[in-house]
C-alpha positions as CSV (number, residue, x, y, z in Angstrom):
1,X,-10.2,2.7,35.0
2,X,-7.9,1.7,32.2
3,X,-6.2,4.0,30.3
4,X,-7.4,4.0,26.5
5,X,-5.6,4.6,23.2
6,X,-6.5,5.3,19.8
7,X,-4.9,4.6,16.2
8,X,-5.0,6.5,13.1
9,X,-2.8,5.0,10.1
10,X,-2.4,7.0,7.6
11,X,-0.6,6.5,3.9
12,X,0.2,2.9,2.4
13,X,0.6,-0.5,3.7
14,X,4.2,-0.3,4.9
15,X,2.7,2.4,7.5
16,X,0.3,-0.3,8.3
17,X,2.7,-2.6,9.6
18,X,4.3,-0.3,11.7
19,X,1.2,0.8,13.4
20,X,0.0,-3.3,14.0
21,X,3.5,-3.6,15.8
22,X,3.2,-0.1,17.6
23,X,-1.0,-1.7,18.2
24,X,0.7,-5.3,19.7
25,X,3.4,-3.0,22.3
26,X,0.5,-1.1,23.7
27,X,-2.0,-3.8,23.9
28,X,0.9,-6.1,25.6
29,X,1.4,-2.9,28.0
30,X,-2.0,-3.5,29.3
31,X,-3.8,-0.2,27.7
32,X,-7.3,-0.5,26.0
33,X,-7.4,-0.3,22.5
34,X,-10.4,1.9,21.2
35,X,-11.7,2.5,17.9
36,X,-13.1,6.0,18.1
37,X,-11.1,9.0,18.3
38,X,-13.9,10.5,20.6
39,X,-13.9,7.9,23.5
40,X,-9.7,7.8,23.7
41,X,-7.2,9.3,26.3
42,X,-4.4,9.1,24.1
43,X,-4.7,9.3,19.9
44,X,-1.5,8.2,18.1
45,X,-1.2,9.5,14.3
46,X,1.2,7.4,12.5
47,X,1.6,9.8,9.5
48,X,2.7,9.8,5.5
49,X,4.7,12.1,4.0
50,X,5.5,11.2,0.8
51,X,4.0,13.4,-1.3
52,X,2.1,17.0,-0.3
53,X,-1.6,16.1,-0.1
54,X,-0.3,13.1,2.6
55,X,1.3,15.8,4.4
56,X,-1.5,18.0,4.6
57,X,-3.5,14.9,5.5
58,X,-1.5,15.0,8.5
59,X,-2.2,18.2,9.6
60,X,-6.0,17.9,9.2
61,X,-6.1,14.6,11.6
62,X,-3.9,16.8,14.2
63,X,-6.3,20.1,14.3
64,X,-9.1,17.8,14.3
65,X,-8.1,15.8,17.7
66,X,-7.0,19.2,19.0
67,X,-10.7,19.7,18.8
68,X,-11.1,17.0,21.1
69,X,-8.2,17.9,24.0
70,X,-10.1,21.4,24.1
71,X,-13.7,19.8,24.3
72,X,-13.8,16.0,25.3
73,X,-11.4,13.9,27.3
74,X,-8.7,13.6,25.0
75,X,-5.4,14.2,27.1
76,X,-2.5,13.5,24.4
77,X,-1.8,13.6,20.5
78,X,1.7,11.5,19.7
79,X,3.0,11.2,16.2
80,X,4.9,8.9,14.4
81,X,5.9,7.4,10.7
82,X,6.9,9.2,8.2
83,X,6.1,13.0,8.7
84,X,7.8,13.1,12.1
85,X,11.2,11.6,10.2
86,X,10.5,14.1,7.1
87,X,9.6,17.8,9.0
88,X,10.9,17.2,12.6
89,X,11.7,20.5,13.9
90,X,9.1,22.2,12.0
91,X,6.4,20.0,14.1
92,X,7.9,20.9,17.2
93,X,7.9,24.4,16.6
94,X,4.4,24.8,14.0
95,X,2.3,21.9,15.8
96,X,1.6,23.1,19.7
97,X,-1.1,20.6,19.9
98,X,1.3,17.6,19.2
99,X,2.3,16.2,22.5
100,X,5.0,13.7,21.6
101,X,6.4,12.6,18.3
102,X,8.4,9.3,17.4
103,X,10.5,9.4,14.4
104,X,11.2,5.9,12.6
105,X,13.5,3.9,14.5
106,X,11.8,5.0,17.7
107,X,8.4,3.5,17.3
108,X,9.3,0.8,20.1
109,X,9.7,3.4,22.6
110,X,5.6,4.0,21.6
111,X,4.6,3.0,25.4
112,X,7.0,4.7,27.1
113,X,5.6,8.0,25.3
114,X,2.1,7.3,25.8
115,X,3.4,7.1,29.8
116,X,5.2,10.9,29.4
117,X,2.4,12.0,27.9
118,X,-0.1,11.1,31.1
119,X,2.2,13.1,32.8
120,X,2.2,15.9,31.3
121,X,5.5,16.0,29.3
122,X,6.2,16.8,26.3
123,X,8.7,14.1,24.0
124,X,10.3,14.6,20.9
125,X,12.5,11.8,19.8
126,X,14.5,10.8,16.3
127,X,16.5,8.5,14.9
128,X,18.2,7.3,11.9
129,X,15.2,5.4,9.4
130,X,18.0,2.5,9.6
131,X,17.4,2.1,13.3
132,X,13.8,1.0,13.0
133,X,12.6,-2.2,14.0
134,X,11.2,-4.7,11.5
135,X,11.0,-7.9,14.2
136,X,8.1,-8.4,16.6
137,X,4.3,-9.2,17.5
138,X,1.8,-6.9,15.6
139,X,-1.9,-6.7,16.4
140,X,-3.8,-7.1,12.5
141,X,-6.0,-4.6,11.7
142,X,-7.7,-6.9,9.3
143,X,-9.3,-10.1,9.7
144,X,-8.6,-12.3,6.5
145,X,-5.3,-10.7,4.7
146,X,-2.5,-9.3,5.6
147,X,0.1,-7.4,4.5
148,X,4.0,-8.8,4.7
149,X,6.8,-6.7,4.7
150,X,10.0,-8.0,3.5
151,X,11.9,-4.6,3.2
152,X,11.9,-1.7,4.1
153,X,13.9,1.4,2.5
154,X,14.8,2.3,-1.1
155,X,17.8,2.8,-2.9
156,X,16.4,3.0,-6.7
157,X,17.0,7.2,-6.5
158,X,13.9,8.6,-8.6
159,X,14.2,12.4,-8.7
160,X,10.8,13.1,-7.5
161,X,10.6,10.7,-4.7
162,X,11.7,11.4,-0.6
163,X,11.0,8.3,0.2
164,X,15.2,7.3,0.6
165,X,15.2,10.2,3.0
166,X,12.4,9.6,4.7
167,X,13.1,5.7,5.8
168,X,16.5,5.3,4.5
169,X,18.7,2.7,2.2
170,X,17.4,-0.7,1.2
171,X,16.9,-2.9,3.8
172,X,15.6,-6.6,3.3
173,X,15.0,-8.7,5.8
174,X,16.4,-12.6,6.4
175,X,14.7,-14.6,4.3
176,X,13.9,-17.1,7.7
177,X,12.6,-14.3,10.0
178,X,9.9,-13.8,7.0
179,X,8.9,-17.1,6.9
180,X,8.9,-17.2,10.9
181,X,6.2,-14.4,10.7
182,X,4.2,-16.0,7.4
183,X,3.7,-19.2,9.4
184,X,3.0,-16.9,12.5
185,X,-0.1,-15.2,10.0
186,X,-1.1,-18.4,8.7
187,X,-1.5,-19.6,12.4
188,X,-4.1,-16.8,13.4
189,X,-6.4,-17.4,10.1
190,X,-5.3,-15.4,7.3
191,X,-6.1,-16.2,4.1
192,X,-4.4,-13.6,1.7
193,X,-1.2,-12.8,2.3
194,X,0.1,-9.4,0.4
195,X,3.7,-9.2,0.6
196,X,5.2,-5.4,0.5
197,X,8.0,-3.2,0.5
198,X,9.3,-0.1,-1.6
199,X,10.6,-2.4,-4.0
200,X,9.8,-6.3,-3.8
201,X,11.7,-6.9,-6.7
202,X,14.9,-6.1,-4.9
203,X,14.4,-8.2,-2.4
204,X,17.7,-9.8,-1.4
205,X,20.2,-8.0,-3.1
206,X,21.8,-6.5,0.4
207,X,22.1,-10.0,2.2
208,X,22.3,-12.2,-0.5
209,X,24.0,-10.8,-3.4
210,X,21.3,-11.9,-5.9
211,X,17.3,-10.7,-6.4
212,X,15.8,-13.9,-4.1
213,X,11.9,-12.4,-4.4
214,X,11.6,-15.7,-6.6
215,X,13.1,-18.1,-3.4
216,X,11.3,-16.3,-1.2
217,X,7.9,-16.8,-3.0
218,X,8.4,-20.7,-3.7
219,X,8.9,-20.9,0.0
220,X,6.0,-19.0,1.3
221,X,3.5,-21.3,-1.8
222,X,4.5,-24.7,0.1
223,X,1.6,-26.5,1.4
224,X,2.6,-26.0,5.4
225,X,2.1,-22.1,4.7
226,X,-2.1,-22.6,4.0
227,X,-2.3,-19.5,2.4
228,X,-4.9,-19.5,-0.4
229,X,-3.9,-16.4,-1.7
230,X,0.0,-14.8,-2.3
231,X,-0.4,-11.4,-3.7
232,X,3.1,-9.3,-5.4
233,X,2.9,-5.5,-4.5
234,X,5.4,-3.5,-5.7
235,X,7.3,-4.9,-8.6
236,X,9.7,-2.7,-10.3
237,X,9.4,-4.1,-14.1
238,X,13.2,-3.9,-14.8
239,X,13.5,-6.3,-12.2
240,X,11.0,-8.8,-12.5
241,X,13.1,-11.9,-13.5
242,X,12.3,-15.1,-15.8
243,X,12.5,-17.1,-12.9
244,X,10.1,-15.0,-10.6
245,X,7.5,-15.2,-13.7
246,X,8.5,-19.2,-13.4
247,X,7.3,-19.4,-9.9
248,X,4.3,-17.1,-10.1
249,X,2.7,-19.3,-13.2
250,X,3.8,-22.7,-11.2
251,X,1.6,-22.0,-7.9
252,X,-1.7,-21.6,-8.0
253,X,-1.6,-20.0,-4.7
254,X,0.3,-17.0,-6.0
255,X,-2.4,-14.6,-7.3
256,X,-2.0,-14.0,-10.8
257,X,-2.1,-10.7,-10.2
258,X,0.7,-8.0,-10.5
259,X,1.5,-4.4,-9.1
260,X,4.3,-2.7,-11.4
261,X,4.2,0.9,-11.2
262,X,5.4,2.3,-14.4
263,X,4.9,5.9,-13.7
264,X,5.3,7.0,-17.3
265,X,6.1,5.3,-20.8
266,X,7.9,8.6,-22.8
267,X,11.5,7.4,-22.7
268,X,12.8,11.0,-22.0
269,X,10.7,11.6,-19.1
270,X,11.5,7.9,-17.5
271,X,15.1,8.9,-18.3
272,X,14.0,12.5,-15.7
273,X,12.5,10.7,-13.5
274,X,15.8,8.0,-13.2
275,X,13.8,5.1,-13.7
276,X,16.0,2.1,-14.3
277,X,14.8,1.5,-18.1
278,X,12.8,2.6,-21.0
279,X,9.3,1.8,-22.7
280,X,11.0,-0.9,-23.8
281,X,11.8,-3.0,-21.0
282,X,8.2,-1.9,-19.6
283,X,6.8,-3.4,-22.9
284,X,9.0,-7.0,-22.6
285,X,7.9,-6.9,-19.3
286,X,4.2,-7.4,-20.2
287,X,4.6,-9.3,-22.7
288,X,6.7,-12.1,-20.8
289,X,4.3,-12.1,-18.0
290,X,1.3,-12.5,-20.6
291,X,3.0,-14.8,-22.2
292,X,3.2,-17.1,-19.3
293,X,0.0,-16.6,-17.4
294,X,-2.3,-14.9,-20.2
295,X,-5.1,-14.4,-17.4
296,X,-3.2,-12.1,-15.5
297,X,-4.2,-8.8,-13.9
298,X,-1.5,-6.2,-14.0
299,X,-2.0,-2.9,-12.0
300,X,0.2,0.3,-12.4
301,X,0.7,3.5,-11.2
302,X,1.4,7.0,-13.7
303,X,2.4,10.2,-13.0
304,X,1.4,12.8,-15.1
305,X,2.8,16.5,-14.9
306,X,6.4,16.0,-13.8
307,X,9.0,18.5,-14.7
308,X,9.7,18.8,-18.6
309,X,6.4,16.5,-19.4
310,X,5.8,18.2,-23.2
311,X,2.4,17.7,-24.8
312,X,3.8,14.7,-27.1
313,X,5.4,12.8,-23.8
314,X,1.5,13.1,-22.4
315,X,0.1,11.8,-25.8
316,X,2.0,8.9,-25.7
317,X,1.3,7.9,-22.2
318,X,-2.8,8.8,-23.2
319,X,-2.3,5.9,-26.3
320,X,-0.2,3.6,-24.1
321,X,-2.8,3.3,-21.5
322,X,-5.4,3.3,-24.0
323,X,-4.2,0.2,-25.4
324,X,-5.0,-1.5,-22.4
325,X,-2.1,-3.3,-21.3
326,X,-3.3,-2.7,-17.3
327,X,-6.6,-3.4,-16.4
328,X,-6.0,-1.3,-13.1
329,X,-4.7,1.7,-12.9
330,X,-3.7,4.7,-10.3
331,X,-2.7,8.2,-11.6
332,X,-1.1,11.1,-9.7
333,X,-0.4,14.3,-10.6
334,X,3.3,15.2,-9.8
335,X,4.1,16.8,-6.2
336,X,7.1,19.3,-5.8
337,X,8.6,18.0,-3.4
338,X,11.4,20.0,-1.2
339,X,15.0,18.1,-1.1
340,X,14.2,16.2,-4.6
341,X,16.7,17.0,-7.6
342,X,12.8,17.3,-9.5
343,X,12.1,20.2,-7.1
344,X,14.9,22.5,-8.8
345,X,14.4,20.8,-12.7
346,X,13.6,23.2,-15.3
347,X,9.8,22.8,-16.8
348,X,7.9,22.9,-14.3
349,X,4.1,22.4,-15.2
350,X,1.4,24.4,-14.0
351,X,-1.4,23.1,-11.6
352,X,-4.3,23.5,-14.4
353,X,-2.3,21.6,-17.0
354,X,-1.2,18.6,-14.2
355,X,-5.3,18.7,-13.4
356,X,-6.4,18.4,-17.0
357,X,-3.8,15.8,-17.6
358,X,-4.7,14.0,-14.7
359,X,-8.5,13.6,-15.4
360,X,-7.7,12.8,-19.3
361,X,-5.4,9.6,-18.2
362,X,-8.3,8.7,-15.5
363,X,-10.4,8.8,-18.4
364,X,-9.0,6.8,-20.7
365,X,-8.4,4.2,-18.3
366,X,-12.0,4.1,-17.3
367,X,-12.5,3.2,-21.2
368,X,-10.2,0.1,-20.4
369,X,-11.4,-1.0,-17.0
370,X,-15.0,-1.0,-18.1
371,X,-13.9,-3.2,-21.0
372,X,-12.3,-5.5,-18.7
373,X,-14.9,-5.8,-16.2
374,X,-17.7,-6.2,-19.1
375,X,-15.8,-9.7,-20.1
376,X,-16.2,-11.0,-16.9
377,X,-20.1,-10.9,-17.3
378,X,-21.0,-14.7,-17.0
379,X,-18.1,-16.2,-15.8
380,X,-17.7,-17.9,-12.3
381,X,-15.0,-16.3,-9.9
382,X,-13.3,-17.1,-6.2
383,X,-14.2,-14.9,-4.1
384,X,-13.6,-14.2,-0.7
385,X,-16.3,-12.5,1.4
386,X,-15.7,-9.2,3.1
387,X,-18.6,-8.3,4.7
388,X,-22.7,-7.9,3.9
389,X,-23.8,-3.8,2.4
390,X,-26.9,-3.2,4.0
391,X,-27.4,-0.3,1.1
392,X,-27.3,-2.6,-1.7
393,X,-28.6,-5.5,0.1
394,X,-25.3,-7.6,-1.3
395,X,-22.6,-9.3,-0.1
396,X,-19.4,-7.7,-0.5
397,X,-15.9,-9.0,-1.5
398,X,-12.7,-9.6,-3.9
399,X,-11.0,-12.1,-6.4
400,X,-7.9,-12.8,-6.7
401,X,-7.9,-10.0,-9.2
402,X,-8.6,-7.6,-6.3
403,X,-6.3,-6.4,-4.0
404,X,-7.5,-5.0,-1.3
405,X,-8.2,-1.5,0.1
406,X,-7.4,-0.3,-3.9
407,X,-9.1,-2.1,-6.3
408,X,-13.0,-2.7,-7.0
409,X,-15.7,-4.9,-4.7
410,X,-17.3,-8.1,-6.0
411,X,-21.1,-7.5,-4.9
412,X,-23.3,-10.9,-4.5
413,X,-26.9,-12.2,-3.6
414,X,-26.8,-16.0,-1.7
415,X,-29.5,-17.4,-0.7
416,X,-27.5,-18.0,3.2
417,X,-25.7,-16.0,5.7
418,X,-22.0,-16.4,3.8
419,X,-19.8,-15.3,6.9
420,X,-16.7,-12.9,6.2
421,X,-13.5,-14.9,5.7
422,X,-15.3,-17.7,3.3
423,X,-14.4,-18.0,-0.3
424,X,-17.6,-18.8,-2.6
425,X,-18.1,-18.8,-6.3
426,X,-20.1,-15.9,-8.0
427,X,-21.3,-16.0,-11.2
428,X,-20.7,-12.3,-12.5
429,X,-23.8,-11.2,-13.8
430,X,-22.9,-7.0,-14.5
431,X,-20.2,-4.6,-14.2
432,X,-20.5,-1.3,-13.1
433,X,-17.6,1.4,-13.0
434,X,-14.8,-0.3,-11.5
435,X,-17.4,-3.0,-9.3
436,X,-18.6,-6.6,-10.4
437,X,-22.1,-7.6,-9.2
438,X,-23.2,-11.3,-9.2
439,X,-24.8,-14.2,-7.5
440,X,-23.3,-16.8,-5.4
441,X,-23.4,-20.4,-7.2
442,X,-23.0,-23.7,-5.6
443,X,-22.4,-27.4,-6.9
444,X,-25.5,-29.4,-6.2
């Protein structure tokens, strides 16, 4: 009877990636991938840690399979990714019911731990983040996108972030081993390709002395590629060039679509946070990008809470998002986080305040999106289907406008079977919170 092994991927895409290559070395080892925690021999967590919540995230998943060693046939809990790299010793000595843990850079050893485990023995192994290994097969958890890393690391130093300790400096990787692997996902069917890393922006500044994001992007938009969608994740605004706009606007196959997380827009609490400049290179930012593709969907990120946050700094943010210069938008309230310079700042805000701030910025941008979505109401969109919601009785899936796993759903009737990984046209009919709801139109 073979031997079966279960995933659980916690945190953001970058995690992801690092679980489909840990995914590809256990399949290759000849053990049986399962889907349910329940029917596995072995469960491997591959953890986040970046802020609290993630953390305690974590823990649930491991007291939740310890259920399952007690009461079903689980034999073995291993974790990895960032948790282990973060709170090391305290897992060995707080977390009995772990049974082997990986740090980064020791993810490849992933069989050889599963094989300890069997056995009966306990591993604990760690590395330095720098060690990790960005080259080989990975095993997609999705069908139809996928998501590209092309660094991994950060150097940009913001006060409230553990990221740089967690998987070390900036890291990007050579610009032909990327394309090796975009050509190796084109090969096996995807369609959207989502390229990812701390920073995107910075891309190329270690190995080439100049930001090459731009290069890199024109290259993966040529025609022997076949992707139909490119989607940017993770732009940094200060560093989103002329040249990078140039390319984006050119190709039709780069989605004109835009992550830039912003986390604030008060000058003196970007300045805190050590953001590399103010409101007003966010505000040139925007504008450049609207001026060159005026259809485009920008997406941030704000923070609301951090250390020294006054009333007036909030205010601002409140009007800047209610202007509605991003059409999507993700707001967290600020984590203390132990081994930041933020941790020991002066100002700290109280829970209640960071709550009430949080849900009034969530409201105001709910003003915006609905605004958005209600001006899509009778025109016709790509989209690519996802999948049929029995519920509703609709098709499900995105536009280029989407990205996955964090923005809305387009929902559609058609009058055929549209299988998952085909793009049709929907005319939108309605909006509803942050989904689109329409009907699949086709040329006579």
């Amino acid at each position: 009877m073979s031997i079966k092994v279960g995933f659980v991927s916690l945190g953001c895409p970058k995690n992801e990636v690092d679980c489909e290559m840990m995914l590809a070395r256990v399949a290759q080892a000849g053990y049986e991938i399962v889907p349910e925690d329940i029917d596995a021999d072995v469960m491997i967590v591959n953890t986040c840690a970046f802020i609290r919540s993630a953390k305690e995230e974590g823990i649930e998943n491991i007291l939740d399979l310890a259920w399952l060693k007690e009461n079903r046939s689980l034999r073995g809990i291993i974790l990895t990714g960032c948790m282990v790299q973060r709170y090391f010793e305290e897992i060995q000595k707080s977390l009995p019911e772990v049974d082997a843990a990986l740090s980064m850079g020791q993810e490849h050893r992933i069989t050889e731990a599963i094989e300890k485990v069997l056995q009966g023995e306990k591993c604990f192994w760690i590395n330095e983040p720098e060690k990790q290994v960005t080259e080989g097969d990975r095993a997609l958890m999705h069908e139809h996108f996928a998501y590209l890393r092309i660094a991994d690391g950060c150097d940009n130093g913001c006060t409230y972030c553990a990221i740089p300790q967690i998987r070390g400096v900036y890291r990007s990787r050579r610009m032909e081993d990327i394309l090796k692997e975009a050509k190796t996902l084109s090969e096996m069917g995807i369609k959207e390709l989502c390229i990812v890393a701390q920073d995107t922006t910075l891309y190329g500044i270690d190995l080439y002395g100049k930001y090459a994001l731009a290069e890199l992007c024109e290259k993966l938009a040529a025609e022997e590629y076949g992707f139909t969608w490119i989607r940017l994740l993770y732009c940094y605004p200060d560093k989103i060039t002329d040249e990078l706009i140039e390319v984006m606007a050119k190709h039709d196959t780069i989605c004109k679509y835009l992550d830039i997380p912003i986390q604030h827009i008060s000058d003196s609490v970007l300045a805190d946070m050590n953001r590399r400049g103010g409101r007003a290179e966010i505000e040139d930012c925007v504008r450049r990008l609207r001026a060159a593709m005026p259809e485009i969907v920008l997406r941030t990120t704000v923070m609301v809470g951090f250390p020294g946050e006054k009333a007036k700094d909030f205010s601002e943010l409140c009007r800047y998002v209610k202007e509605g210069h991003f059409q999507r938008l993700a707001a967290f309230a600020y984590s203390r986080e132990e081994g930041t310079p933020a941790y020991f700042m002066p100002g700290q805000v109280n829970e209640k305040t960071k709550q009430v701030r949080l849900d009034s910025v969530m409201q105001a941008q709910y003003g915006v999106a609905e605004a958005y979505n209600r001006s899509l109401i009778g025109r016709k969109m790509k989209i690519l289907c996802e999948g049929y919601d029995p519920v509703s009785e609709r098709f499900f899936g995105r536009s280029e406008f989407h990205a996955p796993e964090i923005d809305g759903e387009v929902y559609f009737t058609s009058g055929r079977k549209v299988p998952c990984g085909k793009f049709v046209t929907v005319l939108i009919q309605e909006s509803m919170d942050y989904d689109l709801f329409g009907k699949e139109v086709r040329d006579e």
